[in-house]
N, C-alpha and C positions, 0 to 999 in steps of 0.2 A: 344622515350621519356621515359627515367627513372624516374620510380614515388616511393616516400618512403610516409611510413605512421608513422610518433611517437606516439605511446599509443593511435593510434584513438579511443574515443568510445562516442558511442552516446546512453543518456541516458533520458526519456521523461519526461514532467512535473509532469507525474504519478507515476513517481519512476519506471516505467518499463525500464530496461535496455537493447536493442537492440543490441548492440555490444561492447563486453568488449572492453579494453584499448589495441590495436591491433596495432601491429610494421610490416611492412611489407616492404619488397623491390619490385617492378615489375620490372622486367629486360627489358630493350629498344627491339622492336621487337619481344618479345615471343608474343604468341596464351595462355593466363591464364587463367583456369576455377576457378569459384567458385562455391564448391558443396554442395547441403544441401539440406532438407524441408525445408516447408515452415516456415517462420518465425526463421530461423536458425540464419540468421542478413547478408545474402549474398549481396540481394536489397539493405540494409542500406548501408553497407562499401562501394558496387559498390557507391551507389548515392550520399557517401562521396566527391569519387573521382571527380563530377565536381559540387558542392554544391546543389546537389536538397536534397540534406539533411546535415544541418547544424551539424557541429558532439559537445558536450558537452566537450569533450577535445582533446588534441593531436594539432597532425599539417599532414599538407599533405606539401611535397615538393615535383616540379619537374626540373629535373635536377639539385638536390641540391640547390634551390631555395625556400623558404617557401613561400607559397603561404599567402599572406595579404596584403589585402587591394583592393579595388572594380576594378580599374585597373589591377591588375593583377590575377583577377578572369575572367575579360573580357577577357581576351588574351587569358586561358585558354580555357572556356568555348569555345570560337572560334575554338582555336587549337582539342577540342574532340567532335566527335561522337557520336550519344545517339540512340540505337535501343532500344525501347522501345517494352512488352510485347504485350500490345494491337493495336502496329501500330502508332496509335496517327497523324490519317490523317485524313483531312477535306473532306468527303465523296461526298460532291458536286461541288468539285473542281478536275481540272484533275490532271491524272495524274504527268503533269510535272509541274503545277504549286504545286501542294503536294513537288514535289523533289527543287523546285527554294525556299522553306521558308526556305531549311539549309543555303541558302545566304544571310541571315536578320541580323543574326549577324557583318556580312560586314559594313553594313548601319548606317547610322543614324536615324532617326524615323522619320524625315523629306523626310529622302531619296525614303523613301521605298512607298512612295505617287507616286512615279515614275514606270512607268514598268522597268524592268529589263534587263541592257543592252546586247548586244544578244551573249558576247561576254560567262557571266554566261549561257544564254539561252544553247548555245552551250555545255558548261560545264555540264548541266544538261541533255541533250541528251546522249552524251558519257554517264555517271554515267548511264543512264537507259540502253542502252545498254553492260553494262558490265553483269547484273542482268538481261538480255534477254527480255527487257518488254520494247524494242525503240518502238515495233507496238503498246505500247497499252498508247502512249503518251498522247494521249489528250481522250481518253476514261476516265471516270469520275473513280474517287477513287473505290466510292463505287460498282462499277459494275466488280471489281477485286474479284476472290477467296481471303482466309485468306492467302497463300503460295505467292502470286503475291504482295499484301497489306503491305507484310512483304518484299518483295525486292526491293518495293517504298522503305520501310523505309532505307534498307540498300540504296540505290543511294542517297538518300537525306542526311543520313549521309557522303558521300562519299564525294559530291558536297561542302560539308564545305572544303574541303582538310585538311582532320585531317590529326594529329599524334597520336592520340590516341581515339580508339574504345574501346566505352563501353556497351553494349548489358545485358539488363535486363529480362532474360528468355525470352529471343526471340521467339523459340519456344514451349512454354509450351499450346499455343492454337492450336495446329496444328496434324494432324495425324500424326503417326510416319516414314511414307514414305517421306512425306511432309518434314517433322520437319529436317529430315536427307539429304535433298536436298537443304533448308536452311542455315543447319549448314556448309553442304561443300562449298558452294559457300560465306560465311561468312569467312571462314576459309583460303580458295585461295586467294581472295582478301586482307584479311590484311597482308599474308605472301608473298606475290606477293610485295605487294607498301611498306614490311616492318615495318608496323603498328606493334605500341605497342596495344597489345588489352585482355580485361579483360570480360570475358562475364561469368554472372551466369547463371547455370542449376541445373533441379533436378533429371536429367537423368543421371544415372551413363552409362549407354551404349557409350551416345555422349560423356561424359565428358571423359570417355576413349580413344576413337576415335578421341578426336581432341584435346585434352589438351598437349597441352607440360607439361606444369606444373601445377598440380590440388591442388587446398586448400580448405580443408573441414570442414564448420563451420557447428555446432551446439553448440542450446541454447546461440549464441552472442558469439562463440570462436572458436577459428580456434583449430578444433582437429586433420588436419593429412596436412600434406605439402609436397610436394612428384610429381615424375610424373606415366604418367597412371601405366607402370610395378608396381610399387609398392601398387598399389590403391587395395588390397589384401580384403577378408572376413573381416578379422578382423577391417581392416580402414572403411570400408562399416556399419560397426557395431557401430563402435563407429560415425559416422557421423550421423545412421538413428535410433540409440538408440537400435536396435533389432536385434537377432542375423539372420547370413544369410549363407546360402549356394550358392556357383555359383560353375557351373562347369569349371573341367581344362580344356576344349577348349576356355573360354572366356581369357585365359590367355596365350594361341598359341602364 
């Protein structure tokens, strides 16, 4: 799924402006980081990408397509995956009923008063076993670690059969062991099923590690575009406003 962005930018009723007027292409199939602190405008432009945030101008197009009008926000929204920061699972629900809500979008509102036919159930088995957690199907949300909670989240994204993955610092609540166990099995899977996929972080390590192609906002603007080789001191600086040193092994 090739997605372009014209002049997006999102600007609030405060006059605070979260992301300048921002042109971008995502190429079908890459692994894209977006890199930054917080409040860089990373969250924003990703949440552009399937309307949890309404952008003040521009346009988003996919496959050369402009995206307007409520049916073809549907289709979309259908077509992409949302891993969320906090998980965003119903703790007293299991497991695999947590991973059978990326199927909701399928239904109609009428429909979904129905259980689920078994043929999704199945669907949603597989997606838990990709993410290594088929034994912990009917075990309750909340009685998962934050690392296991977070690969609900990825099967549940799966179980929609995107084409396009989008992950909003997936790992940012997780230890760094975790976090990096995470990011690889994030990473396998959308280059495995050939997913277009866009995930923000504020880990320069990972973004290194798994970025094909890295874009570096700060203060609402994309200030370095590039893949990891080139993601140097200097880009790191102008990203995180302060200067830095890294050593030449991190660039082996």
């Amino acid at each position: 799924m090739m997605i372009r962005t014209e002049a997006l930018g999102v600007t609030y009723p405060n006059g605070t402006m979260a992301l300048a007027p921002t042109s971008l292409d995502i190429a079908e199939g890459r692994f894209t980081v977006l890199l930054g602190p917080s409040g860089a405008g990373k969250s924003t432009l990703l949440r552009c990408l399937n309307g949890l945030v309404r952008p003040s101008e521009g346009r988003i197009l996919v496959a050369g397509e402009p995206l307007a009008g409520s049916a073809a926000w549907r289709a979309h929204r259908r077509a992409t995956g949302m891993v969320f920061q906090q998980h965003q699972l119903i703790g007293r629900v299991s497991v695999l009923g947590n991973v059978l809500t990326g199927r909701l979008g399928y239904h109609s509102s009428l429909r979904t008063l129905w259980p689920f036919a078994r043929a999704e159930k199945r669907r949603a088995l597989e997606a838990l076993e990709r993410v290594g957690l088929l034994d912990k199907a009917l075990a309750r949300a909340d009685q998962l670690s934050g690392g296991q909670q977070q690969r609900v989240g990825i099967a549940r994204a799966l179980v929609q059969q995107p084409r396009l993955m989008l992950a909003d610092e997936p790992v940012a609540s997780l230890d760094p062991a975790t976090a990096e166990r995470v990011m690889r099995l994030l990473h396998e899977i959308c280059t495995s099923d050939g997913l277009t996929a866009v995930v923000s972080l504020h880990q320069v390590d990972l973004a290194r590690k798994f970025g094909e192609r890295i874009i570096g906002l700060a203060r609402g603007q994309v200030v370095f575009d590039g893949t990891a080789a080139m993601l140097d001191a200097a880009a790191i600086s102008r990203i995180y406003g302060t200067p830095v040193t890294i050593p030449e092994k991190e660039f082996a």
